[in-house]
C-alpha positions in Angstrom: 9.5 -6.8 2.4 10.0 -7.2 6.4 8.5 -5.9 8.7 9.7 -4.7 12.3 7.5 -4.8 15.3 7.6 -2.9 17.7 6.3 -3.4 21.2 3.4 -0.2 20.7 1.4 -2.4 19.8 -1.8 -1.4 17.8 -4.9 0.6 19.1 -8.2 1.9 18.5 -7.5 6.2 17.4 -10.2 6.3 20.5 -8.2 5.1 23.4 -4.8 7.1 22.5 -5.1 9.3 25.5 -6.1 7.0 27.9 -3.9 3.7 26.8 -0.9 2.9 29.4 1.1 1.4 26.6 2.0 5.4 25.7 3.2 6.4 29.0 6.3 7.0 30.5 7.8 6.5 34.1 7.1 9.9 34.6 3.6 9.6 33.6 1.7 10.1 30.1 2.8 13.2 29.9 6.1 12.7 29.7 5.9 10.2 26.6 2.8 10.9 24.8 3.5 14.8 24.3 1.3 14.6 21.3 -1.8 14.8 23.5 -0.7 16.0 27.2 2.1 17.3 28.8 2.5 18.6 32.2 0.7 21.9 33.3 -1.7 21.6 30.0 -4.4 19.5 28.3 -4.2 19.0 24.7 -7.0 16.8 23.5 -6.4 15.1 20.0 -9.8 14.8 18.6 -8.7 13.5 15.3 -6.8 10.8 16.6 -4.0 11.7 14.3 -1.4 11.6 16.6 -1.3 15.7 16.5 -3.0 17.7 19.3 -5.8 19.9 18.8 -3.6 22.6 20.0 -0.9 22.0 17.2 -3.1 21.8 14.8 -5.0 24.6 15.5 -1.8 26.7 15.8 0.1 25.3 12.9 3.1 24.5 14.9 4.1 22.2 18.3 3.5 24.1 21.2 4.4 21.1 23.7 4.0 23.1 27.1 1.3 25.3 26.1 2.3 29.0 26.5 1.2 29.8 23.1 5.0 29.8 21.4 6.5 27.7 18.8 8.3 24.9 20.6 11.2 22.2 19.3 13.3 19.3 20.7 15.7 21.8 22.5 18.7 22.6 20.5 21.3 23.7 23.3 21.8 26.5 25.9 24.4 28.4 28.0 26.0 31.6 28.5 27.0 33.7 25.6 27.1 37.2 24.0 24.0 38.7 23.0 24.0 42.6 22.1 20.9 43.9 20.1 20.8 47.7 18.9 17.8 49.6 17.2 17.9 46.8 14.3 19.1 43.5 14.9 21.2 41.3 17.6 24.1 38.9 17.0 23.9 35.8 19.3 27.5 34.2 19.5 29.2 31.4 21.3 26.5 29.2 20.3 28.7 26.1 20.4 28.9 23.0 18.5 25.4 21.7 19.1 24.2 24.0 17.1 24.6 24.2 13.5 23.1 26.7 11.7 22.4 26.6 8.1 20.3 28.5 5.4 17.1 27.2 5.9 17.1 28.8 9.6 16.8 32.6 7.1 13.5 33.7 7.9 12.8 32.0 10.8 12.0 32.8 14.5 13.7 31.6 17.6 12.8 32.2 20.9 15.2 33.3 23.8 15.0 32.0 26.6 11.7 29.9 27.9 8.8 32.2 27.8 10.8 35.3 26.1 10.8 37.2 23.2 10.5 35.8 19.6 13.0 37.1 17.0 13.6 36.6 12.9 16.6 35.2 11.9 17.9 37.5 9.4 21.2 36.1 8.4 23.4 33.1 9.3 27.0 34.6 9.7 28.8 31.0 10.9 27.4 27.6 11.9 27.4 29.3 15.8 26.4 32.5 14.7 23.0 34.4 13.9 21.4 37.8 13.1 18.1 38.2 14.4 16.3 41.0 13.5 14.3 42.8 16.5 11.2 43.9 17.2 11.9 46.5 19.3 14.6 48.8 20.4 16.6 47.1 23.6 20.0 46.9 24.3 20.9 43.3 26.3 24.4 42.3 27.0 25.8 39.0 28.5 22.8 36.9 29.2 22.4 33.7 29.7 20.2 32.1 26.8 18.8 29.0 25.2 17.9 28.2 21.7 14.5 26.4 21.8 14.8 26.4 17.5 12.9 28.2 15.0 9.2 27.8 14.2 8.1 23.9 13.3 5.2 24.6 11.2 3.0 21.6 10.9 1.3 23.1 7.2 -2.4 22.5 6.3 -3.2 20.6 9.9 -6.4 20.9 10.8 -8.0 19.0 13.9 -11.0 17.5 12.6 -9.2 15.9 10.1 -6.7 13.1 10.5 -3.5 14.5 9.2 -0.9 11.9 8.1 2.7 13.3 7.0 5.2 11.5 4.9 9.0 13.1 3.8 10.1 10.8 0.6 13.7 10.3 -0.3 14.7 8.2 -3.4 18.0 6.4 -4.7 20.2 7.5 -8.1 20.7 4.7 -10.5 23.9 2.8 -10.7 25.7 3.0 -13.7 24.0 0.2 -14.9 20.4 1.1 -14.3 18.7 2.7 -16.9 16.1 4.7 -16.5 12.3 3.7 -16.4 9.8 5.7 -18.5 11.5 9.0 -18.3 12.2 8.5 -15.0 15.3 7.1 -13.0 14.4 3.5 -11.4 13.9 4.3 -8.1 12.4 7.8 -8.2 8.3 7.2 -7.7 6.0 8.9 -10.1 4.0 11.9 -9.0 1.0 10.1 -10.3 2.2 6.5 -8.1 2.2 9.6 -4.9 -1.0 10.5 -5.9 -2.5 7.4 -5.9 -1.9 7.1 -2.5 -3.0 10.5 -1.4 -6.1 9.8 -3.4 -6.6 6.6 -1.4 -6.5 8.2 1.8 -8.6 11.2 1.3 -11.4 9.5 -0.3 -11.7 5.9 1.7 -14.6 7.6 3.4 -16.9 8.6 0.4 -16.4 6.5 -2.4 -13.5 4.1 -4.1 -10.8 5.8 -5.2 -10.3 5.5 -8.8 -7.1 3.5 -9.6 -6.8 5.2 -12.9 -8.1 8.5 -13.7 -6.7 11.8 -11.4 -9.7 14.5 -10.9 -9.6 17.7 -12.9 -11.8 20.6 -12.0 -15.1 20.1 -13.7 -14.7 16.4 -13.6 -16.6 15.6 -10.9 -20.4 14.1 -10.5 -22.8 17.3 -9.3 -22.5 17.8 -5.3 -18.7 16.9 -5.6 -15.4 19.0 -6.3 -12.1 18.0 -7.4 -9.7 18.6 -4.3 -6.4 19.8 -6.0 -4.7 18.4 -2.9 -6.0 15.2 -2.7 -6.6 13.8 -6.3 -9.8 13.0 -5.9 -13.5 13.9 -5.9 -15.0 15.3 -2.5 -18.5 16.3 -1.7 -19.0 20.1 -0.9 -20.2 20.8 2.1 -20.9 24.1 4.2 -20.9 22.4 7.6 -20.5 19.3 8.8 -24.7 17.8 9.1 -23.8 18.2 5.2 -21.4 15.2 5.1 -22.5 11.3 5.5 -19.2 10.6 6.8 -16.2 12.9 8.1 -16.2 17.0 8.5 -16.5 19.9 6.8 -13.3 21.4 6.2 -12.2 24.1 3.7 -16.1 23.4 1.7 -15.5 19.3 1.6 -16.2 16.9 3.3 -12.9 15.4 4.8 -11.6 12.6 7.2 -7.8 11.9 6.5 -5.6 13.7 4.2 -2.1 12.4 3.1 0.0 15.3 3.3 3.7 13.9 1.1 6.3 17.0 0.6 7.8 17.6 -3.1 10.2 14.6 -4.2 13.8 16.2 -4.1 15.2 17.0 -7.1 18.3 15.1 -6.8 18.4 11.0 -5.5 21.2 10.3 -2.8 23.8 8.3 -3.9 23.1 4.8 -5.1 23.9 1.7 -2.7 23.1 -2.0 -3.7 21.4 -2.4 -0.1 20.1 -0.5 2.2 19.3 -2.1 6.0 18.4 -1.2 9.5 21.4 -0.6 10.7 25.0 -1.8 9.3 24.9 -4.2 6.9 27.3 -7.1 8.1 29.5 -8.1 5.5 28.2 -11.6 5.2 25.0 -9.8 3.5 27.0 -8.4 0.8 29.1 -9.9 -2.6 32.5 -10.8 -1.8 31.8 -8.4 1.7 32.4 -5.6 0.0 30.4 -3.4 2.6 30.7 0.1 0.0 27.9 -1.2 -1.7 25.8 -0.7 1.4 24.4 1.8 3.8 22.6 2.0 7.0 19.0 3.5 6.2 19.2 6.0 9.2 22.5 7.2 8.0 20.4 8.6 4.8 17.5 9.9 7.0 20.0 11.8 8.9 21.1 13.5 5.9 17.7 13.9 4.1 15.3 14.6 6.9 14.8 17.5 9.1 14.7 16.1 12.8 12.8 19.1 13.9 9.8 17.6 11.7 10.0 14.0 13.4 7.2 14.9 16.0 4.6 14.7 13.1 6.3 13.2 10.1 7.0 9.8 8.8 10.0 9.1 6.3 10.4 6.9 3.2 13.0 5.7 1.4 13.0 4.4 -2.7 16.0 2.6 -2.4 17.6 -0.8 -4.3 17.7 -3.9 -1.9 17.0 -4.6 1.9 19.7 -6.5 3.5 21.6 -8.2 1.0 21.8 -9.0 -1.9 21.2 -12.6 -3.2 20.2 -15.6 -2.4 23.6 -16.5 -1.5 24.6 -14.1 1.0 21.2 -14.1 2.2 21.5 -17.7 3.3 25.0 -17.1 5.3 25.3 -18.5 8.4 26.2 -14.6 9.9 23.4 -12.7 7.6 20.1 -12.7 9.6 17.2 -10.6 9.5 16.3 -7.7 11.8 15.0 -10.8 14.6 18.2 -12.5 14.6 17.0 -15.4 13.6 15.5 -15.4 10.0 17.4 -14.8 7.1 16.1 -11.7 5.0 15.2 -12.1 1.0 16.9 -9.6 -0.9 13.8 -9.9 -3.4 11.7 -8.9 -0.8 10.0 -5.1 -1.9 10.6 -3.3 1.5 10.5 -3.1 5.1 8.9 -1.3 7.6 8.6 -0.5 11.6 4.8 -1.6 12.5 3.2 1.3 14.5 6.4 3.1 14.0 7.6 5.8 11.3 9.6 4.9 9.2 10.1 2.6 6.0 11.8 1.8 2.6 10.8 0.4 -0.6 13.2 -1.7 -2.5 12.0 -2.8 -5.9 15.6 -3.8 -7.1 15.0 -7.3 -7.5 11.8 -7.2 -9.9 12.2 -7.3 -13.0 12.9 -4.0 -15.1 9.3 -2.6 -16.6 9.8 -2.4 -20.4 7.3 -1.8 -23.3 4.6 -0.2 -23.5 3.1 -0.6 -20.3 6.2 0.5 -19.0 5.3 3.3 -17.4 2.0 1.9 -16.0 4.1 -0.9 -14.6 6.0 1.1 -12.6 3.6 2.8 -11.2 1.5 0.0 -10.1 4.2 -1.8 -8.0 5.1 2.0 -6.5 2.3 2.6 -5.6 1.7 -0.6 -4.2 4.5 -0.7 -2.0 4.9 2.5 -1.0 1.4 2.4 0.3 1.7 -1.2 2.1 4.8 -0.1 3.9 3.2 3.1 4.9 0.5 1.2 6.6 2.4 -0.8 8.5 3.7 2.1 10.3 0.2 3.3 10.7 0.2 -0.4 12.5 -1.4 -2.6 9.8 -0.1 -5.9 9.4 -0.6 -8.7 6.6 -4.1 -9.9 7.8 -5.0 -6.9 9.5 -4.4 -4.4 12.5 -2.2 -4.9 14.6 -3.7 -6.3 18.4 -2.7 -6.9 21.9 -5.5 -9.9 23.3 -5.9 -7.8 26.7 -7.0 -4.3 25.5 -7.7 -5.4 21.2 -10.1 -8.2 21.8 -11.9 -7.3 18.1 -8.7 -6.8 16.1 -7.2 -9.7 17.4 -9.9 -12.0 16.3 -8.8 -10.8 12.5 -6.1 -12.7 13.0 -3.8 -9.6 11.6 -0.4 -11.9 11.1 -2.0 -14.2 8.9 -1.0 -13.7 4.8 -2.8 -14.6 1.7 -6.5 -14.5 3.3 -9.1 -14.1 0.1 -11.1 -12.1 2.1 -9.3 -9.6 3.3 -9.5 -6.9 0.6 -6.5 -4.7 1.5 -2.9 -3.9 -0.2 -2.1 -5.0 3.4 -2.3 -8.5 1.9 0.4 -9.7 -0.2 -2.1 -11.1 -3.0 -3.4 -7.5 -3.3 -0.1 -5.7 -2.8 -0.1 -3.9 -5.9 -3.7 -3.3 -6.3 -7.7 -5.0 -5.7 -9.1 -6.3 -8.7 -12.6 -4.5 -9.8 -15.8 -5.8 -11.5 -18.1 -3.0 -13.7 -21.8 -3.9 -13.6 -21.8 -2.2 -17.2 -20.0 -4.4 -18.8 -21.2 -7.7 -16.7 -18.0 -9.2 -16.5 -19.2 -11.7 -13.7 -21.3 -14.9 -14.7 -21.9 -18.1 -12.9 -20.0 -17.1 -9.8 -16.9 -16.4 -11.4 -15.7 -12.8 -12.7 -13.0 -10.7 -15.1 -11.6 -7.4 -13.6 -12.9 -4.9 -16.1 -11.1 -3.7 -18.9 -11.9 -0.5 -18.4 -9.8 -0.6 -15.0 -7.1 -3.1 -15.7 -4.8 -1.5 -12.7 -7.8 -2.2 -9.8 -7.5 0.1 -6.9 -5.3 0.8 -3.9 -7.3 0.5 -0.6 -7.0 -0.8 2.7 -9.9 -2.9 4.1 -13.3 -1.3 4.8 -15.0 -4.1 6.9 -14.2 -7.9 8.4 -16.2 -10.1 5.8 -17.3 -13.3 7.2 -14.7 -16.2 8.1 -13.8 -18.5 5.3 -13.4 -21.8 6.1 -11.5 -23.7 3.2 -12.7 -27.4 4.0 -16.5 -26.6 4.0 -17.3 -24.1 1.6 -20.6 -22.5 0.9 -21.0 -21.5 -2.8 -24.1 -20.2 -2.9 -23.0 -18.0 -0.2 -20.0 -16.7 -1.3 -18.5 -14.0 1.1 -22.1 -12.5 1.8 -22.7 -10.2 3.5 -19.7 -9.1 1.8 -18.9 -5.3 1.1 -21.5 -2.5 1.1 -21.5 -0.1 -2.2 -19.2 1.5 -3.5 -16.7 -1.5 -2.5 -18.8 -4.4 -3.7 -17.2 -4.0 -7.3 -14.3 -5.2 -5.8 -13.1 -8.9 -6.7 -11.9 -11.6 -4.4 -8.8 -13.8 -6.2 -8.3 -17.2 -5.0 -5.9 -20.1 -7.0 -5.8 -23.6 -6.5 -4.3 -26.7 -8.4 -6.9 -28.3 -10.8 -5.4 -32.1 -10.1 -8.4 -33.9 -12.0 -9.0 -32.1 -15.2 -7.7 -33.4 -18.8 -4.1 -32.9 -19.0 -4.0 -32.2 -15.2 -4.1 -35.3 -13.5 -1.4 -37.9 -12.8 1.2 -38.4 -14.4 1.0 -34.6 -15.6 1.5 -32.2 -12.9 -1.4 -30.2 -11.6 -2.3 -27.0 -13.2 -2.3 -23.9 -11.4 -5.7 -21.9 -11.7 -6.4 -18.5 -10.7 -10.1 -17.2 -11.0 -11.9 -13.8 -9.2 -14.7 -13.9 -7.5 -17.7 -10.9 -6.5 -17.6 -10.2 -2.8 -21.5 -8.2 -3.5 -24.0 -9.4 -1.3 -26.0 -12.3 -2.5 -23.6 -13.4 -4.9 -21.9 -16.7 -5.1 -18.7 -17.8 -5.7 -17.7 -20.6 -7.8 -14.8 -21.4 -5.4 -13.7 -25.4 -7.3 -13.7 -23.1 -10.9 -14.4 -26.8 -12.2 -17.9 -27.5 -11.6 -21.5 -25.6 -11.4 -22.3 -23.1 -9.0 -23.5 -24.4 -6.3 -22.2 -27.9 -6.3 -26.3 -29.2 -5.5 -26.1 -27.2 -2.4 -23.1 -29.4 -0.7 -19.9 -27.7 0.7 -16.7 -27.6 -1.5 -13.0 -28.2 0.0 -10.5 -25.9 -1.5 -7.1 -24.6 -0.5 -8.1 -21.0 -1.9 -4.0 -19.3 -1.9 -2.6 -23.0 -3.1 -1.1 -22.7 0.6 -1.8 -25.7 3.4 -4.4 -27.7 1.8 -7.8 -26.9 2.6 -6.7 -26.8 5.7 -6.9 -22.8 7.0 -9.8 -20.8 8.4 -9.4 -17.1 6.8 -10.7 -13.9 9.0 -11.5 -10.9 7.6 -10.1 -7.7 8.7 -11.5 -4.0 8.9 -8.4 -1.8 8.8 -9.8 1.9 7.9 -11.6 2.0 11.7 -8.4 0.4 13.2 -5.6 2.8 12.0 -2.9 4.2 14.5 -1.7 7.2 14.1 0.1 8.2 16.8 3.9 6.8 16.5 5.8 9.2 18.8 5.9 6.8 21.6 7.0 3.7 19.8 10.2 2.0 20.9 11.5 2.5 17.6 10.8 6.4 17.4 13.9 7.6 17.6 16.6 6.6 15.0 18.2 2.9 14.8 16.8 2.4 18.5 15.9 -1.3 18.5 12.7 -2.8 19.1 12.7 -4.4 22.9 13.9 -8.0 22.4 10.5 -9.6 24.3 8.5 -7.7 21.9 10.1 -8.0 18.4 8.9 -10.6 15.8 9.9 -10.3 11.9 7.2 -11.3 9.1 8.9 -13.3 6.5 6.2 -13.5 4.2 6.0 -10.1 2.6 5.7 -10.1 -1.2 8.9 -11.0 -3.5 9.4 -11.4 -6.8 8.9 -15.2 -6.8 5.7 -14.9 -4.5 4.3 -12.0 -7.1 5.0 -14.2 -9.6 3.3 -17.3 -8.0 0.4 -15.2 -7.2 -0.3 -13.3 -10.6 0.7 -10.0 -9.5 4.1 -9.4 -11.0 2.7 -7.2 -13.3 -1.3 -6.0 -13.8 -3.4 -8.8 -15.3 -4.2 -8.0 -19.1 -7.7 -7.4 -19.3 -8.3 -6.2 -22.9 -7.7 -9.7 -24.5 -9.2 -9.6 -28.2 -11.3 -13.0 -28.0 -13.0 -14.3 -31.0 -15.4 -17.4 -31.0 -16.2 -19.2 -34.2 -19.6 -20.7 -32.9 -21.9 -18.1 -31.2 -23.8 -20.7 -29.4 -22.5 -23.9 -27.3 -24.3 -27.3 -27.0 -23.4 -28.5 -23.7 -23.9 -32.1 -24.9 -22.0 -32.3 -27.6 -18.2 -33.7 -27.4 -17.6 -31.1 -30.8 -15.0 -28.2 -30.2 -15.6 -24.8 -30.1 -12.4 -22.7 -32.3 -11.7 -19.6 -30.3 -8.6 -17.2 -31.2 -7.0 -15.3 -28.7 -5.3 -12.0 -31.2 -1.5 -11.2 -29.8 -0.9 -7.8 -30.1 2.1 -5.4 -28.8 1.6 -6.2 -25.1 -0.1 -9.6 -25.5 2.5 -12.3 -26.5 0.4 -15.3 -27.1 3.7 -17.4 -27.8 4.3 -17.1 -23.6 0.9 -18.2 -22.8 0.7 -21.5 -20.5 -1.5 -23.3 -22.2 -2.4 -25.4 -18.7 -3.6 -22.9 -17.5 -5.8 -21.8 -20.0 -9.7 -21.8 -19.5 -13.1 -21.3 -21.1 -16.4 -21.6 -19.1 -14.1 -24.2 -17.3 -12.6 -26.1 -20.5 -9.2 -26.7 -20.9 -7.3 -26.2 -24.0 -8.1 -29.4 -26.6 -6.1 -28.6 -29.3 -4.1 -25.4 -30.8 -2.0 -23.9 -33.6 -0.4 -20.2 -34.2 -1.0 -18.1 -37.1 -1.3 -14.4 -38.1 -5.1 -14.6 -38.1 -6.0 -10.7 -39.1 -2.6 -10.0 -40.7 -0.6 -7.7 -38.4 2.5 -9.1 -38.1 1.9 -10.7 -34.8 1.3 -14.6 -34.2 -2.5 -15.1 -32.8 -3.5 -18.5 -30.8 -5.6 -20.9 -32.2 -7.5 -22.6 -29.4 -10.4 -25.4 -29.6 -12.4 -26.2 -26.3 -14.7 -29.3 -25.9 -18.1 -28.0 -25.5 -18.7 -30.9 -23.2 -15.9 -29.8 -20.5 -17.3 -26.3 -20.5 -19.0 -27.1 -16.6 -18.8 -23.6 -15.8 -21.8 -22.8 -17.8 -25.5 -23.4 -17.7 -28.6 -22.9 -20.1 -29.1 -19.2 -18.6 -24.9 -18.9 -19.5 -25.4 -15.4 -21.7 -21.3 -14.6 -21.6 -18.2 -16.8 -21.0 -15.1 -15.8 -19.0 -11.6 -16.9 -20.9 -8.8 -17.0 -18.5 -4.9 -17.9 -18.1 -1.3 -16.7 -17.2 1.8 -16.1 -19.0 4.5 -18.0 -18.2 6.1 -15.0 -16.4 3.1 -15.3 -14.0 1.0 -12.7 -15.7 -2.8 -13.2 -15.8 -5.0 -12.6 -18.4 -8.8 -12.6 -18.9 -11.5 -11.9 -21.7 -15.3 -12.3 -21.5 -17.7 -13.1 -24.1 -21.2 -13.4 -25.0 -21.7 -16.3 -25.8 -25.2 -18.8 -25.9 -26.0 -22.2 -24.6 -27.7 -24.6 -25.4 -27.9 -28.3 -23.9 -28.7 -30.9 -26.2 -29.0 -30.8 -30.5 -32.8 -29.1 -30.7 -32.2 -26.7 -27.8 -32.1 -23.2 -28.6 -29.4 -20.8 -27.5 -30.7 -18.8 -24.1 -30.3 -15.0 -23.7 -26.9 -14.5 -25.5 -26.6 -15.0 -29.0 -29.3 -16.3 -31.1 
């Protein structure tokens, strides 16, 4: 994914009306229509980008007088005779096309006239409108201001986002993915989303399970619109956060038409623009497509004052590494060269973006279909925040009027504790902990079984700064999240260089652990030693990045949203960002850089883990046998075994056999009891951990007891 940036810069929802960056020569009102315009006040309460008045109304009423209003379609001088029953305006000319769709609705002639139905469409520059009264006009001069634009379900104490999705057919040698063609989202990736945006305010949104009616806790009602619970409410003292609209209790709602039916034709790659034929295999430039050449035939342009626009398509730019790297293939800066890997790209504060899985792998299997669904969702909710002006390590900032948000240090990737999809190492979902099952013990933790997918989220609050060369343990990120977010996990990876079978000559091993971010919990941050390390700070480069070199900011990017993109430079279609303001992030997530960072595909958290010895002397050098059951979606033949862990033990020895007799090889595993640092006398469960050597992460936990010396006994696990 890439990114373009435009020169409307992020701002705080509470300075849209007042903030010179959205004015025009001829004053604010000129520019920033969706909250004044000349002659009339329009206040936009909601800071959705979408004036009280429209929303109110239901449609865009940009001067005021109480009628429908559009981008004006044309005008001049031309026959209009109406009779008892209807009126026939010809001589429209070839601005105007008419089509179907325009059945049904009114138009308005002339500025401040009468409003008619269109009955029928006779030729694209000829309409029947059906009157409301009896009059007889002949030969005036008209103009066609368009038929109704209905902004649906808008309501101005509610943030209202709108999104129009378009998706890419197969090629004739895709195959289709779970039922479904390859690039065609899943309703239930769209209503992940949704679910994110409309419950952010009350609780987490649950990455898994949709809401029925009757599913929800007392005090709380399944919104059919928004996929999630919502507390009932009869005015707004009744909610804790947000309004009272419709009965809930409401702050944003995601409002994302039907997919259509039918994909548009399939192209290799998609860009901003023309795709130059350096970009493209033996420049053959039919296998591409310029992006606003499909939004001009998928989108209604009368919709573009209050809707955003998506595209599902194949790859961004080009398409391999090859033509990627040529000299006259550069990215949207002019400078960079684009990945054709990359998962999508989108304008930052603008409106519009794509999603181009076509590089990663093809999800097969069982999990096929949950695959799938993760990265859509993922990426189709990353690239719409960047248009609602998010960027990798936060909102988007100017230093003069966004002193906060620029102190988040928003362009910055990979930060541990920033807890958003915004970051790449959370672009397909934040890991979760579940206090039931206890899945977190000395400072380390497994993302629950019971919610293997994590949720989607942007951040809810700036943790504390991280500083990798002087790490606290004991702290952790405290104060960390409040409730209901302090379930989430924090991952971090670093290169064990010192452990058995990692240190020189060997190469170092990659480990990835997860850590709480719950107030007052520590994080084991080394994974190799005790909690704590006896109170002294701990060096680590946490995202295997710079060394522990980097200081990481955290971010709050619920409170920081902008909404409003119909002033950005890149508003209308293909127009280019101003050259002094444009800059191109190169560091969106790929297939490689999923890969690297365990994200390629959820982490398997349902590991069947059996330990031969319910209770581990810490001082002993014996081994501890421990098999790890393969099963339809857990091939224990791909395992890297360097990267395998137990309470901090690498592997010591192992063998494959059909332990319980299904047909599939289990891993036989033995673990020194003596290299198991992660664990103390009060240990009561052990975390096994480890990727696949596709990337993949896995992790079990155990109960498990400790002991430290031959005549100790076993603590609060097993005895």
């Amino acid at each position: 994914m890439e990114t373009r940036r435009t020169a409307a810069r992020r701002i705080s929802r509470h300075r849209v009306q007042s903030d010179p960056r959205f004015c025009g020569p001829e004053g604010c009102g000129a520019c920033n229509f969706a909250v004044s315009f000349p002659g009339c006040s329009n206040p936009d309460t909601d800071g959705d980008g979408l004036s009280d008045a429209w929303e109110k109304a239901g449609w865009i009423d940009l001067n005021c007088d109480g009628y429908t209003n559009d981008l004006p379609l044309t005008s001049g001088t031309g026959t209009l005779a109406f009779t008892a029953d209807s009126a026939v305006v010809t001589g429209i000319g070839t601005a105007f096309v008419a089509g179907p769709a325009w059945i049904g609705a009114e138009i308005q002639i002339a500025p401040g006239g009468p409003r008619y139905t269109v009955g029928s469409v006779d030729g694209p520059t000829q309409l029947t409108l059906l009157s409301k009264a009896s009059e007889t006009m002949t030969g005036n001069s008209w103009s066609v201001a368009g038929p109704d634009v209905r902004i649906p379900d808008a309501n101005p104490k509610r943030a209202d986002v709108y999104l129009k999705l378009s998706w890419m057919a197969n090629s004739p040698t895709e195959a289709d993915v779970a039922g479904l063609p390859s690039h065609k989202p899943s309703q239930e990736s769209i209503n992940w989303v949704i679910a994110a945006f409309a419950g952010a305010h009350i609780t987490a949104p649950d990455g898994q399970v949709q809401c029925n009616p009757g599913s929800c806790p007392d005090g709380l009602t399944c919104s059919a619109e928004d996929h999630v619970c919502l507390p009932i409410c009869s005015s707004d003292s009744d909610c804790t956060a947000g309004a009272c609209v419709s009965g809930t209790c409401q702050m944003r709602r995601l409002h994302v038409d039907p997919l259509p039916a039918e994909g548009v034709p399939h192209h290799n790659i998609v860009g901003y623009g023309p795709v130059p034929p350096a970009c493209v295999t033996g420049e053959d430039t039919t296998q591409t497509i310029n992006f606003f050449d499909i939004k001009a035939s998928s989108f209604d342009p009368k919709r573009a004052l209050f809707t955003r626009y998506g595209l599902f398509g194949h790859f961004q730019s080009c398409d391999s590494t090859g033509t990627c790297n040529a000299a006259d293939c550069l990215a949207p800066d002019g400078v960079t060269h684009p990945d054709f890997s990359s998962s999508g790209m989108a304008e930052v504060s603008g409106n519009d973006f794509m999603v181009t899985l076509g590089a990663f792998p093809t999800a097969s299997g069982p999990d096929a279909a949950q695959i799938k669904t993760v990265r859509e969702s993922g990426a189709m909710m990353h690239e719409l925040g960047h248009t609602l002006g998010l960027n990798h390590g936060g909102p988007d900032c100017d230093p003069v009027l966004d002193p906060i948000t620029c102190t988040y240090d928003p362009h910055r990737p990979f930060k541990v504790n920033y807890l958003s999809v915004m970051n790449p190492a959370y672009n397909f979902g934040i890991p979760v902990t579940d206090p039931l099952l206890s899945t977190c013990t000395n400072g380390l933790c497994a993302p629950s079984p019971l919610k293997p997918l994590g949720v989607l989220d942007f951040s809810h609050a700036a943790m504390n700064d991280l500083v990798e060369a002087a790490l606290d343990e004991n702290r952790g990120v405290s104060p960390g999240l409040p409730p209901p977010y302090n379930t989430y996990l924090t991952k971090f990876s670093t290169l064990d260089r010192t452990s058995r079978g990692c240190a020189p000559p060997n190469p170092p091993c990659l480990l990835t652990a997860y850590g709480s971010v719950a107030s007052g919990q520590g994080v084991n941050w080394d994974i190799n030693n005790p909690l704590g390390n006896n109170g002294a700070p701990v060096a680590v480069d946490l995202n295997n990045a710079l060394g522990a070199t980097e200081i990481f900011h955290g971010a709050d990017d619920w409170n920081f949203l902008h909404y409003a993109f119909q002033c950005s430079p890149t508003f209308a279609n293909g127009a280019p960002p101003p050259e002094n303001a444009i800059t191109i992030t190169t560091n969106e997530i790929t297939v490689a850089a999923a890969s690297k960072a365990g994200i390629l595909e959820p982490p398997i958290t349902t590991v069947r883990l059996e330990l031969s010895h319910p209770c581990v002397d810490l001082s002993s050098n014996g081994v501890v046998p421990v098999t790890l059951f393969g099963s339809s979606g857990f091939d224990v033949t791909k395992i890297d075994l360097a990267s395998v862990r137990l309470g901090g033990a690498p592997v010591s020895s192992w063998s494959l056999d059909d332990k319980d007799g299904d047909g599939v090889l289990d891993l036989k595993a033995r673990f020194r009891q003596s290299e198991m640092t992660l664990l103390s006398a009060q240990s009561s469960r052990v975390i096994l951990s480890g990727r696949l050597t596709d990337g993949r992460l896995f992790t079990s936990v155990s109960p498990i007891g400790v002991t430290t010396g031959p005549l100790g006994t076993c603590g609060d696990g097993l005895k």
